[in-house]
GUDO-231053 format. One line per 3 residues: for each residue x, y, z of N, C-alpha, C, CB. Coordinates in pm, 1 decimal, m for minus. Each point is the difference from the previous one (the first is absolute). Glycine has a CB too. Example, Ala and Ser with C-alpha at 12.3 -4.5 7.8 and 13.67 -1.06 7.14 Angstrom:
<recs>
1319.0 m569.0 780.0 m89.0 119.0 0.0 90.0 120.0 0.0 m189.2 m117.3 124.6; 154.2 222.3 m196.6 82.0 119.0 6.0 m77.0 109.0 73.0 118.4 m62.8 m214.5;
</recs>
This chain:
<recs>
m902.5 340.1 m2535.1 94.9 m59.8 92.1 m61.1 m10.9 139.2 190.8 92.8 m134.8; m275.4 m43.7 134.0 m89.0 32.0 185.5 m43.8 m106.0 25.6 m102.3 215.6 2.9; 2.9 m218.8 m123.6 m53.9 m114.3 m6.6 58.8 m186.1 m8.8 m119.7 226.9 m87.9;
218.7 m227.5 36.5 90.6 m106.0 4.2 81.5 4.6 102.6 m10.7 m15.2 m208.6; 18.3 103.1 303.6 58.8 27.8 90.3 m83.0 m63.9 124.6 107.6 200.7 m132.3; m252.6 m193.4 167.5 m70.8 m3.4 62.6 m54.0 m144.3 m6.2 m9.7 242.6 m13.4;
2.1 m302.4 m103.1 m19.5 m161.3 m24.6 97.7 m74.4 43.4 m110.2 32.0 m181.2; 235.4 35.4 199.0 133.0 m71.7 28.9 m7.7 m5.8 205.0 172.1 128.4 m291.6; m208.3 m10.0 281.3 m20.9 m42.3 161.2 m129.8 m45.9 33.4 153.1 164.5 66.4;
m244.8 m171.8 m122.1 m123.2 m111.1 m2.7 56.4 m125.8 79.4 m103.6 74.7 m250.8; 135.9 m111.5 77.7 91.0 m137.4 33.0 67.8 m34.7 111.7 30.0 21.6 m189.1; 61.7 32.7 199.5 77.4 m12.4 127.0 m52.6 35.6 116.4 159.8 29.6 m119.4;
m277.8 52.0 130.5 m97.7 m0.2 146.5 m34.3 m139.3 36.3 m121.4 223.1 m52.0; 78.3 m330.4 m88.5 m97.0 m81.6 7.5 116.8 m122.3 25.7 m228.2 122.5 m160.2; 310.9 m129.8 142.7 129.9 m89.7 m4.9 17.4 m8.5 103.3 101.2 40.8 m164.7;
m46.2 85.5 235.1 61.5 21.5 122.6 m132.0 m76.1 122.2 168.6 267.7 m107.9; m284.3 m233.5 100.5 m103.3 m24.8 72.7 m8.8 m157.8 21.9 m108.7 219.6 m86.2; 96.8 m287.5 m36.2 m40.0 m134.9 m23.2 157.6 m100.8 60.7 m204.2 85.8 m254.1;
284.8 m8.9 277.5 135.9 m38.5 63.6 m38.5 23.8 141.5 177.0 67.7 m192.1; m162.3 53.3 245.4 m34.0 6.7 90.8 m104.3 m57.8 108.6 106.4 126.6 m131.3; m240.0 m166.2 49.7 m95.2 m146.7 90.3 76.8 m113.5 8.3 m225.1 46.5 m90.0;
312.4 m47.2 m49.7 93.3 m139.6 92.3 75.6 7.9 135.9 51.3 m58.1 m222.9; 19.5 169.1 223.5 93.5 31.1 97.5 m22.2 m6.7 102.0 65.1 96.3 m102.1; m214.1 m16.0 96.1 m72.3 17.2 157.8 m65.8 m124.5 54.6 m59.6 238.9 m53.5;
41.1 m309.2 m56.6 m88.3 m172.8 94.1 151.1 m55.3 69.6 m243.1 m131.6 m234.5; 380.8 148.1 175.1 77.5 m82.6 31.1 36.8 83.3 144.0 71.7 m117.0 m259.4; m56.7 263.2 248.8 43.9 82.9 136.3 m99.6 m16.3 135.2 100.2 186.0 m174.9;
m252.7 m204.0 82.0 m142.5 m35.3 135.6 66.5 m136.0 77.0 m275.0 72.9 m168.3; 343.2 m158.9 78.2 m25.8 m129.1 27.2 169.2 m106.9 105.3 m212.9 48.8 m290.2; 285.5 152.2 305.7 130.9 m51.2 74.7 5.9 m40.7 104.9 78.8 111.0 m90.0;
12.9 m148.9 154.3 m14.1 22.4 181.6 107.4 70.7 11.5 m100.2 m210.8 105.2; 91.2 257.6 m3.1 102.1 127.6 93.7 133.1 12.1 m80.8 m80.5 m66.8 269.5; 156.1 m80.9 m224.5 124.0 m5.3 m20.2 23.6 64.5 m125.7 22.6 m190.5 134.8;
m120.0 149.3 m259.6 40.8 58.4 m154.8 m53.7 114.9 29.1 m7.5 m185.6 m178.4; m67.1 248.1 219.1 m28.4 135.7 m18.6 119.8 107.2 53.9 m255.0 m84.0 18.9; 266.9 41.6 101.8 151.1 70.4 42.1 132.4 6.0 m126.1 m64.9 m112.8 267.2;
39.5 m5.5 m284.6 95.9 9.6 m98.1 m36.0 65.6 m149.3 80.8 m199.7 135.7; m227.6 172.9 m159.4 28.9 88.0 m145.5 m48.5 158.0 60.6 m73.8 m224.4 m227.5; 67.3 266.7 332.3 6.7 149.9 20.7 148.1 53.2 4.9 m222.2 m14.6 131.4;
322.7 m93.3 m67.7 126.2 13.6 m35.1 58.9 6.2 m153.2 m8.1 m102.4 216.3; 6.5 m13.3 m284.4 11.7 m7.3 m129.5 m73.1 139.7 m115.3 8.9 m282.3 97.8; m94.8 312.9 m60.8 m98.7 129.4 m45.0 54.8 168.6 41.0 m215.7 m195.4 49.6;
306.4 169.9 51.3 67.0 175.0 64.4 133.1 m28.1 m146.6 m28.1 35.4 409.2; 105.3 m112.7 m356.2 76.2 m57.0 m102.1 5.7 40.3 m108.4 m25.5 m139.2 89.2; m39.9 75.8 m174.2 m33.5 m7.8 m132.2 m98.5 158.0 m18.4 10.2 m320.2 m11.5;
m41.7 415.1 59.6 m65.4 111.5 m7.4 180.2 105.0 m0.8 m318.7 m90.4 154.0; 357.5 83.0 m15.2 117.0 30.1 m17.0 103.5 16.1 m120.9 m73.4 m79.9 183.8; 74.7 m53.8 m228.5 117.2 m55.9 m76.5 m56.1 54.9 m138.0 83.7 m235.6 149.9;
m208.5 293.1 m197.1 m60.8 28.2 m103.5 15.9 191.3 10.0 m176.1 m272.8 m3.8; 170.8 292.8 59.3 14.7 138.7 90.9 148.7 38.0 m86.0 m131.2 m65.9 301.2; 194.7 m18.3 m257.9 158.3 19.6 m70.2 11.4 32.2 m126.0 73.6 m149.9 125.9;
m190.1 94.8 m211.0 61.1 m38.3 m149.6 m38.3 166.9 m56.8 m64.6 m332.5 m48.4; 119.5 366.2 m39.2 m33.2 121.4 m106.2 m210.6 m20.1 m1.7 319.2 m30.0 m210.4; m323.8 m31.4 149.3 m184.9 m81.3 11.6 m27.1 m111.7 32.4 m55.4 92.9 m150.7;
27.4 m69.6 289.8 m64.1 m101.3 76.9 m147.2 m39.5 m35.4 151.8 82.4 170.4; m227.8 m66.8 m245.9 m79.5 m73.4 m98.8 44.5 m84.4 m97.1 m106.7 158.9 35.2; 245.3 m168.0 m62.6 73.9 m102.2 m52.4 95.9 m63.4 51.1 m55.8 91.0 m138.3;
4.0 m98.1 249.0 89.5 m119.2 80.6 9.6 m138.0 m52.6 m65.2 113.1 192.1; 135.6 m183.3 m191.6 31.6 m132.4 m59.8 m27.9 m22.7 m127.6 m29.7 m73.5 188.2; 55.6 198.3 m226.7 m34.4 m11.9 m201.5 160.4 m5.7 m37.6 m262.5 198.0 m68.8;
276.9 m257.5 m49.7 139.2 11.2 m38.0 22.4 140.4 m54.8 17.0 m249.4 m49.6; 135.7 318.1 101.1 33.2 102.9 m42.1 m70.0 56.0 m160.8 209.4 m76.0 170.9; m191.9 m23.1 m257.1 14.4 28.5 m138.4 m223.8 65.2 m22.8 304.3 m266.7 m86.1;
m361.0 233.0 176.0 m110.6 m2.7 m92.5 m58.4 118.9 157.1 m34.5 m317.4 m217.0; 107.3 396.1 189.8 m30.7 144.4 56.3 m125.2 90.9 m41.0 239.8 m9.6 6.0; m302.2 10.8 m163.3 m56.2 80.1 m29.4 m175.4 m55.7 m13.9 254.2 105.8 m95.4;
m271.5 m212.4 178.7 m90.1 m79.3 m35.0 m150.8 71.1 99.4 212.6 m237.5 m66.0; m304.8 186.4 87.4 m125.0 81.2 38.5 m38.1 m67.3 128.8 m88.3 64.6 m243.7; 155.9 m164.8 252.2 0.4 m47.1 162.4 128.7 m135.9 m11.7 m329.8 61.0 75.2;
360.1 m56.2 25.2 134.0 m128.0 14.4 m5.8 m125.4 m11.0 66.4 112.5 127.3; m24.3 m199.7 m69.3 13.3 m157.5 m21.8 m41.5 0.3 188.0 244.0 m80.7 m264.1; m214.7 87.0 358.2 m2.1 29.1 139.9 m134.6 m87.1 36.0 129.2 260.1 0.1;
m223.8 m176.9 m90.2 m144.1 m104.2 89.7 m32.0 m70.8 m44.6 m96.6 104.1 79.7; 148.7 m164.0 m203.2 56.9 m108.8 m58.2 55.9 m125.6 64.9 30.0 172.2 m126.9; 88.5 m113.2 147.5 64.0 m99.3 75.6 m23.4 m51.0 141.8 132.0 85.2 m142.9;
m166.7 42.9 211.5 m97.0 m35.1 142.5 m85.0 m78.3 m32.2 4.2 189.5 103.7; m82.8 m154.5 m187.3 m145.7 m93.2 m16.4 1.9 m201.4 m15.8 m75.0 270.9 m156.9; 215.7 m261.9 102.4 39.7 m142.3 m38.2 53.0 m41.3 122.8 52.1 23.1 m245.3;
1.1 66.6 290.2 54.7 m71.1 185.9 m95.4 m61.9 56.1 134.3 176.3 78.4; m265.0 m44.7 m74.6 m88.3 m64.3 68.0 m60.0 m158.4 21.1 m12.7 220.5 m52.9; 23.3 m207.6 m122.1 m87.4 m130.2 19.6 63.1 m156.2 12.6 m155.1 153.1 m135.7;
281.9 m116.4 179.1 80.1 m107.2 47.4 m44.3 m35.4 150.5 198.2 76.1 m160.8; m161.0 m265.9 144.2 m18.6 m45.4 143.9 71.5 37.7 127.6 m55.4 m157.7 m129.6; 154.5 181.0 69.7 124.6 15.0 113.2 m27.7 167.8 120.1 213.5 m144.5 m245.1;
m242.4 176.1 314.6 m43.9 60.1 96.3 94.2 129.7 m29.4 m87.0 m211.0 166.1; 215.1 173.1 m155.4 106.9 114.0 m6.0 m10.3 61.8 m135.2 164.4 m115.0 159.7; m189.7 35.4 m249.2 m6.6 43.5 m121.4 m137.7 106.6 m37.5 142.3 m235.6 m41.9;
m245.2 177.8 83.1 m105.0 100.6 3.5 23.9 91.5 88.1 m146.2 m138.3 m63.8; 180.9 156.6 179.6 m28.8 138.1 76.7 129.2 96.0 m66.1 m119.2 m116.2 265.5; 232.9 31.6 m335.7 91.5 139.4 m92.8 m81.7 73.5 m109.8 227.3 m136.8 10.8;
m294.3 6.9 m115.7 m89.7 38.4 m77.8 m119.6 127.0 55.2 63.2 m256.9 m89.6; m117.2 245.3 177.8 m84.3 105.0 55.4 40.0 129.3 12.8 m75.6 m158.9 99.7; 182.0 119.0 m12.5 68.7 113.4 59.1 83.4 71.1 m152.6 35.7 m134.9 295.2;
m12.7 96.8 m396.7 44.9 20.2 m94.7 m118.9 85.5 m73.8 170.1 m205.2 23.6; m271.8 141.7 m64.5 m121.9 107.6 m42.9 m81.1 50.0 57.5 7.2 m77.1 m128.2; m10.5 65.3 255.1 m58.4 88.8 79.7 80.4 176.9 m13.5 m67.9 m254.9 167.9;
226.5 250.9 m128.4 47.5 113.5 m31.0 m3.9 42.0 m131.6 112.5 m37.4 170.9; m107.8 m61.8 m318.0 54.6 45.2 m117.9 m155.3 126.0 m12.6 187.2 m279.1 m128.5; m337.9 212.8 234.2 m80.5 44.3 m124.0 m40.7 135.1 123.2 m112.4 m270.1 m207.3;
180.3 254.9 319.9 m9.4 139.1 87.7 61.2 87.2 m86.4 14.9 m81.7 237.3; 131.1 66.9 m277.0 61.4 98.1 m60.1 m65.3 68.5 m156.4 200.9 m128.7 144.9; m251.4 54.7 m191.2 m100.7 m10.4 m115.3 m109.0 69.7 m46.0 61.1 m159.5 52.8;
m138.7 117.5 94.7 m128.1 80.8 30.0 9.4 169.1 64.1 m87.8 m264.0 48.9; 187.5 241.7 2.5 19.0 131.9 100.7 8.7 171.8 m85.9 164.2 m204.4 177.2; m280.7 234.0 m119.3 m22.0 139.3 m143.5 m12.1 m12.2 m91.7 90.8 99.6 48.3;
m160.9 m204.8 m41.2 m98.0 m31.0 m150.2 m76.1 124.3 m45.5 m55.5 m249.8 69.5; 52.5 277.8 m191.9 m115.0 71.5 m36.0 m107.2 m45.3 m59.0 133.9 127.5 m4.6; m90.1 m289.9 m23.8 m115.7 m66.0 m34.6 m151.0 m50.5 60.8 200.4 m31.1 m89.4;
m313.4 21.7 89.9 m53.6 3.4 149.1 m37.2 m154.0 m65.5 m105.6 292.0 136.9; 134.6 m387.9 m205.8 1.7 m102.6 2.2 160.3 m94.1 117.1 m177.2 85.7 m274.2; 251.3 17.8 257.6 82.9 m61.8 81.2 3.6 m23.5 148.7 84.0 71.2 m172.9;
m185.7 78.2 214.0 m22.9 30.1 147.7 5.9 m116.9 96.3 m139.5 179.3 m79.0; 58.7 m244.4 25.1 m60.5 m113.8 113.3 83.8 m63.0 48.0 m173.2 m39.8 m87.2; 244.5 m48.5 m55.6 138.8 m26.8 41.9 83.2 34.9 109.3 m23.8 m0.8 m185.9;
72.6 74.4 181.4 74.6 160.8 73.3 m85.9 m57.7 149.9 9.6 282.0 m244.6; m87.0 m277.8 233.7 m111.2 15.0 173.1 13.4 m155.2 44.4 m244.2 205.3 m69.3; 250.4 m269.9 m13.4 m15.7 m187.1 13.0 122.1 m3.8 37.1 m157.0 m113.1 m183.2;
300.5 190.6 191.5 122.8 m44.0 7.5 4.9 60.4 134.8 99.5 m21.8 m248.0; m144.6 142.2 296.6 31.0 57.0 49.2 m101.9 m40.7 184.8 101.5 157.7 m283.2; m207.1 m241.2 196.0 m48.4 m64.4 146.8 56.4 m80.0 21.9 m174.6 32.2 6.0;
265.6 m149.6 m79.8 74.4 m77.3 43.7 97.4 1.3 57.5 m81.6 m45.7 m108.1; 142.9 160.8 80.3 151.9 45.3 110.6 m99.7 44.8 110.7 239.6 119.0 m173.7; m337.9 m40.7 165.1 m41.4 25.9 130.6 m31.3 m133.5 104.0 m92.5 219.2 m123.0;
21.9 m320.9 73.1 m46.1 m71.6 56.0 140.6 m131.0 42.7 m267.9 103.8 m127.8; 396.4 m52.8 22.7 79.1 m74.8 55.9 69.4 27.8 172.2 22.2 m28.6 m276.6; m23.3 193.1 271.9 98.5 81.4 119.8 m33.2 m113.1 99.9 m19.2 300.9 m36.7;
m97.5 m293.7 83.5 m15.9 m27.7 136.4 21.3 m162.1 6.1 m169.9 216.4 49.6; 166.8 m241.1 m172.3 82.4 m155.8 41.3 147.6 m6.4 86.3 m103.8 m72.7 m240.5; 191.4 107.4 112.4 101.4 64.2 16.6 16.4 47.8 138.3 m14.7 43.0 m225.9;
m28.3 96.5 259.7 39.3 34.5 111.0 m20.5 m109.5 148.4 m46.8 235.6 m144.6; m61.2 m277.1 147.8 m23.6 m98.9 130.7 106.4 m99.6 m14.2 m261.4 18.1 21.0; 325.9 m66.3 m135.6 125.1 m88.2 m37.4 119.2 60.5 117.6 m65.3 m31.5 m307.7;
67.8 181.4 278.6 145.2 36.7 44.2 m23.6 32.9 91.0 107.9 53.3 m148.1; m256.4 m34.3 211.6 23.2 12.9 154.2 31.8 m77.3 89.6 m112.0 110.0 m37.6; 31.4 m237.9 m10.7 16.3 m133.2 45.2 167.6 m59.3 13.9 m253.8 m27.2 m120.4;
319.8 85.1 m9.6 128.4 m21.8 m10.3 70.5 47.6 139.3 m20.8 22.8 m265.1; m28.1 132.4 259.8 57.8 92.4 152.3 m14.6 m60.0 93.9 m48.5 189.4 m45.9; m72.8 m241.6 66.9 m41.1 m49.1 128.8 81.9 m161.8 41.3 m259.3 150.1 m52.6;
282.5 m183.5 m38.7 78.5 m134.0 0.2 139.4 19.4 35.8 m142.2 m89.8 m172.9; 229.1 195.9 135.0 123.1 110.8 m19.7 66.0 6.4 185.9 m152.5 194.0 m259.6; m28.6 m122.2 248.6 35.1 70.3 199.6 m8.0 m150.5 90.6 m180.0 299.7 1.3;
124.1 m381.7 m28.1 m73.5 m105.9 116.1 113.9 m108.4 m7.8 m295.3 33.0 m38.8;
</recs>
């Protein structure tokens, strides 16, 4: 079982990864305005996953609970690759959290990277974000 255990997160290291170069050419390739917004859309949807009993199965249907990973980066992944702007940055922001929650205390060390690839992207989102709401302040006081 270790062993079938360990091929299973293989897989899904290598899945998750080959998703993720998509994600990131489309996140390299935003301007401001969408980034603000999918760092917004991304607290959100981290949040709103936070809630569930398993937030690694966020946006999976109730019924298929016992499964080895969800429908979530699934369905993000198909957002993505839509034209429509709003539609991709939900999609993102949708598997960006499903595969934080996912990765997080992995014991797999195929999953790690993952886990680190998600986790520079919220980093590298903050300071978008934040210069947003200062700018907001500063607009507020003047």
């Amino acid at each position: 079982m270790s062993i079938f255990t360990r091929v299973i997160a293989m897989v899904r290291g290598y899945q998750l990864s080959r998703q993720f170069a998509v994600i990131e050419r489309h996140i390299q390739s935003m301007s401001q305005p969408a980034l603000i917004k999918l760092e917004t859309l991304l607290k959100t949807e981290i949040a709103r996953a936070e809630q569930c009993e398993f937030p690694h199965l966020y946006a999976t249907p109730p019924g298929q609970r016992y499964v080895p990973w969800g429908q979530g980066t699934q369905i993000g992944f198909e957002r993505v690759q839509s034209d429509n702007l709003e539609v991709r940055l939900r999609g993102m922001a949708l598997w960006l959290a499903v595969v934080f929650h996912e990765t997080r205390d992995s014991p797999f060390v195929n999953l790690q990277p993952q886990q680190r690839a998600v986790l520079r992207v919220l980093r590298e989102l903050k300071p978008v974000g934040a210069r947003a709401s200062k700018a907001q302040e500063w607009m507020a006081t003047a």
